[in-house]
Wavefront OBJ file of the C-alpha trace (Angstrom):
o trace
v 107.489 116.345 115.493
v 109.813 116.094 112.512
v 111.251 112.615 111.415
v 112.991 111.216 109.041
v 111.331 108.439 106.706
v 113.758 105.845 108.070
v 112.748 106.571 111.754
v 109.254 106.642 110.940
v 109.154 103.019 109.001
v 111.097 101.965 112.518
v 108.578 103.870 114.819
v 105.626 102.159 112.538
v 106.803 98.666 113.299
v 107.876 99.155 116.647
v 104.186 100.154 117.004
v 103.157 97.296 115.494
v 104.668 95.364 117.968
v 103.416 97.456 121.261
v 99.992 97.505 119.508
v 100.215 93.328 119.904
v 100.398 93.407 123.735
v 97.411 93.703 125.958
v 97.595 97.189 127.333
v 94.911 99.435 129.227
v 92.278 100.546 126.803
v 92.752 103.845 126.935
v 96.680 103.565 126.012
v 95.818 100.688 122.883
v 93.846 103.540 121.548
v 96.695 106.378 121.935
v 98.908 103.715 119.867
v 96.598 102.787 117.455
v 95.374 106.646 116.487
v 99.460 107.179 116.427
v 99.443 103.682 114.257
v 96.878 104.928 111.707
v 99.138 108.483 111.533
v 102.000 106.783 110.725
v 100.686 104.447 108.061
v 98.791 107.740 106.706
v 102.322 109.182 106.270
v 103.550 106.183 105.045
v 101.335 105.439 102.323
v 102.540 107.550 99.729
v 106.070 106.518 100.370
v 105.065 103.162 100.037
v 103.567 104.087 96.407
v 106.953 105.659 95.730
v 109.205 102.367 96.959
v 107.026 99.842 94.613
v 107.332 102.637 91.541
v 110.859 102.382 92.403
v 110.938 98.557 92.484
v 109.231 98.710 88.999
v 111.639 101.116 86.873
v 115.083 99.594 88.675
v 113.307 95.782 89.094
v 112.917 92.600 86.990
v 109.995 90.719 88.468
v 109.904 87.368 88.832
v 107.308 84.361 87.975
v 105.852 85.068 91.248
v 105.550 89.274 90.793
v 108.622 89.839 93.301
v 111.043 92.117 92.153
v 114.558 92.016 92.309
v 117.156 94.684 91.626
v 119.932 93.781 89.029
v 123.334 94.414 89.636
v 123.612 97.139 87.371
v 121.167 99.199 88.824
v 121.527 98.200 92.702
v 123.965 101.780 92.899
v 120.997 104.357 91.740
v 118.492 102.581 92.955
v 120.028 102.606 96.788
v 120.711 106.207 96.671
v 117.282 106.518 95.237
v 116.278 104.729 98.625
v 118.571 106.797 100.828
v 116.831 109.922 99.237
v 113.163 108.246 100.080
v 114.843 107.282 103.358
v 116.144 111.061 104.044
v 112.719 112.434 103.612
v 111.302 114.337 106.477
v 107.685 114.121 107.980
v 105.951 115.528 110.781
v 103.262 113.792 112.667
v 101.846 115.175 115.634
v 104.400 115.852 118.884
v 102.334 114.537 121.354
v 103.852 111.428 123.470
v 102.358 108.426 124.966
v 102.357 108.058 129.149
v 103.010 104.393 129.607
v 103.556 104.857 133.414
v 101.040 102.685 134.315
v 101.576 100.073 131.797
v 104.852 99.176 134.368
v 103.815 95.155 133.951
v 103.766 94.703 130.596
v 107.092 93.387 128.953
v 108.296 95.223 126.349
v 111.575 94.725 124.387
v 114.525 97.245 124.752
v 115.077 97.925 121.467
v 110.895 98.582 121.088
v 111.342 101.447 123.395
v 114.601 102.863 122.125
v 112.760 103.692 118.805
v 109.895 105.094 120.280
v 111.353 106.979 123.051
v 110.445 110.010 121.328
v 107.060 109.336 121.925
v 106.548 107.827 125.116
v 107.357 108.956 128.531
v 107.011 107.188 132.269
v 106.408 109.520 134.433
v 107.556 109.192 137.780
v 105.310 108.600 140.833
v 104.634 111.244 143.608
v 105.600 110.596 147.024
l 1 2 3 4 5 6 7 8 9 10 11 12 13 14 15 16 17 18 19 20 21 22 23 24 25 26 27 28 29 30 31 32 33 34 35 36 37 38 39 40 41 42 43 44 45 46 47 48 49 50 51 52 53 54 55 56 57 58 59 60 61 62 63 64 65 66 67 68 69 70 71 72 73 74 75 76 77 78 79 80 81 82 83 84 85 86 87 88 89 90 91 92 93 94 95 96 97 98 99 100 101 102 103 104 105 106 107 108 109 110 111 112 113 114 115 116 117 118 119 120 121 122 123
């Protein structure tokens, strides 16, 4: 399944937060293996953003960086390039049917509805 950088950071924490609640053993595992894809992925974006950080960034006592005013216009459209980047991770969805009683937030399940499906039951 192709994605964008942007919808995969989203996807990752959403994940993050489904990974927190205590689902069926056989589904935590589904998330986590798609967890550990998506920080796989991730990881050498992540070395790109802090590269970024350091040529646009002035870093503070602390080692935080922050971006001056003069170069908050490349270094956005920098981002929205990173951002723009497509991925693929494997196109295989999640079955949460029987997960029906746990509570998960709207908005969790609007970014990953394009991995997860509820099927529905058989008369």
């Amino acid at each position: 399944m192709k994605l964008t950088v942007d919808e995969l950071f989203s996807i990752n924490r959403a994940l993050g937060e489904l990974s927190q609640l205590l689902l069926p053993m056989h589904k935590a595992f589904q998330i986590a293996q798609l967890q550990k894809v998506c920080n796989d992925t991730l990881q050498p974006i992540e070395t790109i953003r802090l590269s970024m950080l350091k040529r646009f960034g002035v870093p503070d006592m602390a080692g935080n960086y922050s971006i001056p005013e003069e170069n908050q216009t490349e270094f956005n459209a920098e981002v929205a390039k990173m951002l723009a980047i497509e991925v693929e991770i494997p196109d295989k969805k999640i079955d949460l049917t029987d997960c029906s009683e746990v509570k998960v937030k709207p908005a969790v399940l609007f970014v990953l509805s394009k991995l997860i499906e509820f099927k529905e039951a058989s008369s």
